[in-house]
N, C-alpha and C positions, 0 to 999 in steps of 0.2 A: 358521829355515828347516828344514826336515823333512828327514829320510837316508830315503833309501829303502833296508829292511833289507834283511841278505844274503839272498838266498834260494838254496835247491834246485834241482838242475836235473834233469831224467828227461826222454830223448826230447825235448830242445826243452819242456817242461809247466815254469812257473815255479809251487813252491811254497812255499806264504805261511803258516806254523803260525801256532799263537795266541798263541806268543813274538812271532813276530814282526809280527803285528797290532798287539800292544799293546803294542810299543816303537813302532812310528807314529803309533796312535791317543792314547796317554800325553802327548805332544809336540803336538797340533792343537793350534791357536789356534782359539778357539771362534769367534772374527767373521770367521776363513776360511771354515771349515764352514758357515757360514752363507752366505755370500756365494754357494759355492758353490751351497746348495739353492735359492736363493732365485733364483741364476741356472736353475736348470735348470724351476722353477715356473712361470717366466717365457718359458721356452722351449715348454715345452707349452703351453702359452696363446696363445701366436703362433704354433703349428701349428694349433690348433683355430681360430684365426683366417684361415688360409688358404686355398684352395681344396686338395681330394685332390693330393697325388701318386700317382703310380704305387707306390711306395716311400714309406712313410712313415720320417723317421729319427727317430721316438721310437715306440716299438712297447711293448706290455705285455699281452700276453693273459691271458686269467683265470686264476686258479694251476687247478694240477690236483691231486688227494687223491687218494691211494692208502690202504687200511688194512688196519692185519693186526692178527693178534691182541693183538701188545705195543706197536704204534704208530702215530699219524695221520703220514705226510709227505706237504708239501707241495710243489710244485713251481713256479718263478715265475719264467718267464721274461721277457727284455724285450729292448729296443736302445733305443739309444740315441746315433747313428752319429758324433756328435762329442766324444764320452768313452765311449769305450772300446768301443764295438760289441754283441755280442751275449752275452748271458748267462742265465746258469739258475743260480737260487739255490734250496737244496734245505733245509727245515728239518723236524726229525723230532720230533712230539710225543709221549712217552711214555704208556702209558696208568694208568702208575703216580702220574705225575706230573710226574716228573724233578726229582729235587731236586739235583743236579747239574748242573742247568741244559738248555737244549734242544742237539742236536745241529746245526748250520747250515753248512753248504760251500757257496761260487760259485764257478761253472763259466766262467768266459771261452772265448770263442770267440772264433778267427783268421776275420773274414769273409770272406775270399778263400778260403781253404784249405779250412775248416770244421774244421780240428783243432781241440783244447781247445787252450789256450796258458798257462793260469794256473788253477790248482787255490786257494783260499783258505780258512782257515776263517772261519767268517763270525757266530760269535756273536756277538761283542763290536764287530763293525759292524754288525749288524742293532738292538743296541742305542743306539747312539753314531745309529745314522741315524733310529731312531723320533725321539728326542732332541731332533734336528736339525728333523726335517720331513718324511721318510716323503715323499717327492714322487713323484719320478716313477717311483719304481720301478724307475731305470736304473744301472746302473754307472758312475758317476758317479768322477771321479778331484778328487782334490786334491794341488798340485806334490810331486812325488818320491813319491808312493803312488797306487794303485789299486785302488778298494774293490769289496766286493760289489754285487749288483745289486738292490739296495735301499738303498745305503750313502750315511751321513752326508745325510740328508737333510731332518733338525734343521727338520720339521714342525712338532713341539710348541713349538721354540722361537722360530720363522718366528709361527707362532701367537700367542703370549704378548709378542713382542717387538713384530709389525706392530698390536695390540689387546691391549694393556697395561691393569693393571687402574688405575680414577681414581688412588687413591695409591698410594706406593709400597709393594710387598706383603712383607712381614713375616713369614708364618707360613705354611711349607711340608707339603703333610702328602701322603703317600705311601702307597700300598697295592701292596706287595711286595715282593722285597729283590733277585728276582735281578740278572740284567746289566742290564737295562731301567732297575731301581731307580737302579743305580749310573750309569750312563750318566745321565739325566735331572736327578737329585740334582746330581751333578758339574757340569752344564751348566747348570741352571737357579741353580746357586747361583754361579755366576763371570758368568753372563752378569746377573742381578738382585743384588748386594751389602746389599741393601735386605732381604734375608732374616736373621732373626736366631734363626729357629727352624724346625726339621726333624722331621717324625715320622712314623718309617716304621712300616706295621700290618701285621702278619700273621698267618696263620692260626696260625703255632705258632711257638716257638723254635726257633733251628735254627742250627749253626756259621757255614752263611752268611751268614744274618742277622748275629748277631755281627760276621763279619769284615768287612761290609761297614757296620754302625755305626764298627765302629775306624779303618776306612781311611776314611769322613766325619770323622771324629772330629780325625783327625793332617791331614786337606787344607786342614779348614775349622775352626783354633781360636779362630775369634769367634762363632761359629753354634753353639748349642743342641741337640743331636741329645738323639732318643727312639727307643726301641724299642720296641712297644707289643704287646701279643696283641687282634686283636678279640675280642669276647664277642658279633658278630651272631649271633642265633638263625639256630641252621644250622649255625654252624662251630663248629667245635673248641674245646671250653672251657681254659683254662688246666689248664696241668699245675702238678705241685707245683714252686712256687719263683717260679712265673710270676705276677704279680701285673695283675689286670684294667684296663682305665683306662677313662675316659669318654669311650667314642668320639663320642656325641653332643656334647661339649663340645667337643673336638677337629676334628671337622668345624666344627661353628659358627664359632670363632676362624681357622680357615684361610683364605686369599685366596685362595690357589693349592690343588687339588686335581689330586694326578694317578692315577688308575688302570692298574695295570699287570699285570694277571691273568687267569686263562681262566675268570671265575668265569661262574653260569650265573644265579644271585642277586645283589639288588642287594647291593653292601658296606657301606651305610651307609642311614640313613634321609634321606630329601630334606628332609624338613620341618625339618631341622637347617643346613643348608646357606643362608647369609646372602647378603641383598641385593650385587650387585657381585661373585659370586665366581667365579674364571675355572676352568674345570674343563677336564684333558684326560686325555679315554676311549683308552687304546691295545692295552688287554690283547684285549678279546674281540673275535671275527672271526669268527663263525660268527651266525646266526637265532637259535638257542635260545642262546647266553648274551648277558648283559646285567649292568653292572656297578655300572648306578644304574638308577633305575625310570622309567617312563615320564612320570612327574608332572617330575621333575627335566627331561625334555629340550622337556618342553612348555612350562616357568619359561623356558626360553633363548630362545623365539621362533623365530628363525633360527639354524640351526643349523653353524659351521663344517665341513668337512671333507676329506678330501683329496681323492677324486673322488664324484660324485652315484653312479653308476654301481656303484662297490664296495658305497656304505653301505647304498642301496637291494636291497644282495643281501646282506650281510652283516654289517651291523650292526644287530647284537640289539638294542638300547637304542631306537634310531631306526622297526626294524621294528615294535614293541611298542608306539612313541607315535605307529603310524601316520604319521611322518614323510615327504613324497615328494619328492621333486626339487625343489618350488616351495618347499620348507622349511628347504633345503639352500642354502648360498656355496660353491664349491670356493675350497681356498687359492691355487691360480693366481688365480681371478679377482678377489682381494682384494688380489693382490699388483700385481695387475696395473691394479686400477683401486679405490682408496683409498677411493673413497667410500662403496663398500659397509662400513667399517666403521661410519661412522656409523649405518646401518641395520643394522645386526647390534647395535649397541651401544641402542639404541633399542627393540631389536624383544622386548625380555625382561629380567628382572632377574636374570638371570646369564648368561655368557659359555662353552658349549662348544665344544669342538675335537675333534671322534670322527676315527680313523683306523683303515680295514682294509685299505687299501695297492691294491689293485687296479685298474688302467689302465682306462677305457671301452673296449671295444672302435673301434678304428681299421682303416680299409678303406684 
């Protein structure tokens, strides 16, 4: 059973640091989380089944950018009127990079009043909810906590778990190391036991990296972990000490592929990537990047996602292989009506799941 951490008080504003995120998030049970997203996928699905109301109670307009000279933020608001109401989640991308990881706060809001009521910070649920299933975009709670408004929404693993690969998958392989890395890593390897190898890629060495090898390392001591440098022409060659590997090989032997980066280039070659292998796109969210190449999302046939509506405006990968609506399953509608896996598992000799989070517009 989950504590709901002590929090802060100011003015009535409950605040939620990122101690106290990750003393509730440390503790989920991953088949709550789930249960969780899977209900809420299922909710917007029986909305869009509906006839309008006046009020719609699952709301998600399209984020809004702001940019300045040292950073892209976003802005992404949503409701969701039977967990937890109205919210705006705020993430700020650096334009250095951020190797310290991205900045993310959600803003709760009292629908009656319209004061804020809950200030949180929101990295390490915005990880934990790609993870999850990145659903509806709403601030979503689970018993004794109340996450962000995009939170615990274990899409990727709603994804992987509802359209599992024919056997059981074995060999994990990761492209980047921040919270996402970890978040995914941790959830896709408790939720599949069947994995006995892990190998995270990145563009360079980095203490991060490191620390988040050591802490796979001490969670999961019958799983194999790698740390690897790519050598894709484009990035960053190894520095002294850093020793190259064979990303091409490494791709091929993998079942599971997940991508978690802003990259603008593909990260790997397609023509390496074997028959049956389940791929999930979550890093890139804008038209100009793309994190595998067009050949790769054409191999898949139909292509999973989280809404038609986002990827059609925001995913690079999908916009490049000319992918449209008719090319697309939303993950509501697969949860919602099973047979569409069979046609997605039929329609291509590998299996993706892209996600850039964004609601359709609702009237």
């Amino acid at each position: 059973m989950l504590t709901k951490p002590k929090a802060s008080h100011s003015s009535n504003v409950t605040i939620l640091t990122a101690s106290d995120v990750f003393s509730v998030i440390s503790t989920i049970n991953p088949e709550l989380a789930i249960v969780s997203q899977q209900n809420a996928f299922l909710a917007l699905a029986s909305q869009f089944a509906k006839p309008s109301d006046t009020i719609r109670s699952i709301q998600g307009p399209p984020r809004i950018t702001l940019k300045s000279e040292h950073m892209t933020s976003l802005f992404m608001p949503s409701r969701v009127a039977d967990a937890g109401g109205m919210a705006c989640k705020i993430v700020s991308v650096p334009t250095n990079g951020g190797e310290g990881g991205l900045p993310a706060t959600t803003v709760l809001i009292n629908e009656e009043t319209g004061k804020v009521k809950a200030v949180i910070n929101a990295r390490r649920l915005t990880a934990l909810r790609n993870a999850c299933g990145r659903s509806s975009c709403s601030p979503r709670m689970t018993p004794g906590t109340r996450t962000d408004n995009r939170t615990l929404y274990l899409g990727s693993a709603l994804f992987l778990r509802t359209l599992p690969p024919k056997q059981p998958p074995r060999n994990l392989l990761i492209f980047g190391s921040g919270a996402q890395a970890q978040a995914h890593a941790t959830l896709f390897l408790r939720l599949f036991p069947s994995f006995t190898s892990c190998t995270l890629v990145v563009r360079q060495a980095s203490p991060r990296a490191e620390s988040l090898l050591a802490e796979l390392e001490g969670d999961f001591p019958n799983t194999t972990f790698k740390l690897r440098v790519s050598t894709v022409p484009g990035l960053p060659t190894p520095g002294d000490g850093e020793q190259p590997f064979n990303l091409s090989q490494a791709v091929h032997n993998a079942n599971v592929i997940l991508t978690l980066t802003p990259s603008t280039s593909p990260l790997f070659n397609s023509v390496d990537v074997t028959s049956g292998t389940h791929l999930v796109l979550v890093g890139s969210f804008t038209p100009a990047m793309r994190e595998v190449d067009a050949d790769l999302i054409r191999r898949a046939g139909l292509v999973v996602v989280d809404t038609k509506h986002g990827c059609s405006q925001e995913a690079g990968e999908l916009i490049a292989a000319s992918v449209g609506p008719d090319g697309m399953v939303e993950l509501k509608d697969l949860l919602a009506e099973p047979k569409f896996g069979e046609s997605i598992m039929s329609s291509g000799d590998v299996v993706i799941f892209k996600s850039v989070c964004p609601l359709p517009p609702l009237s």
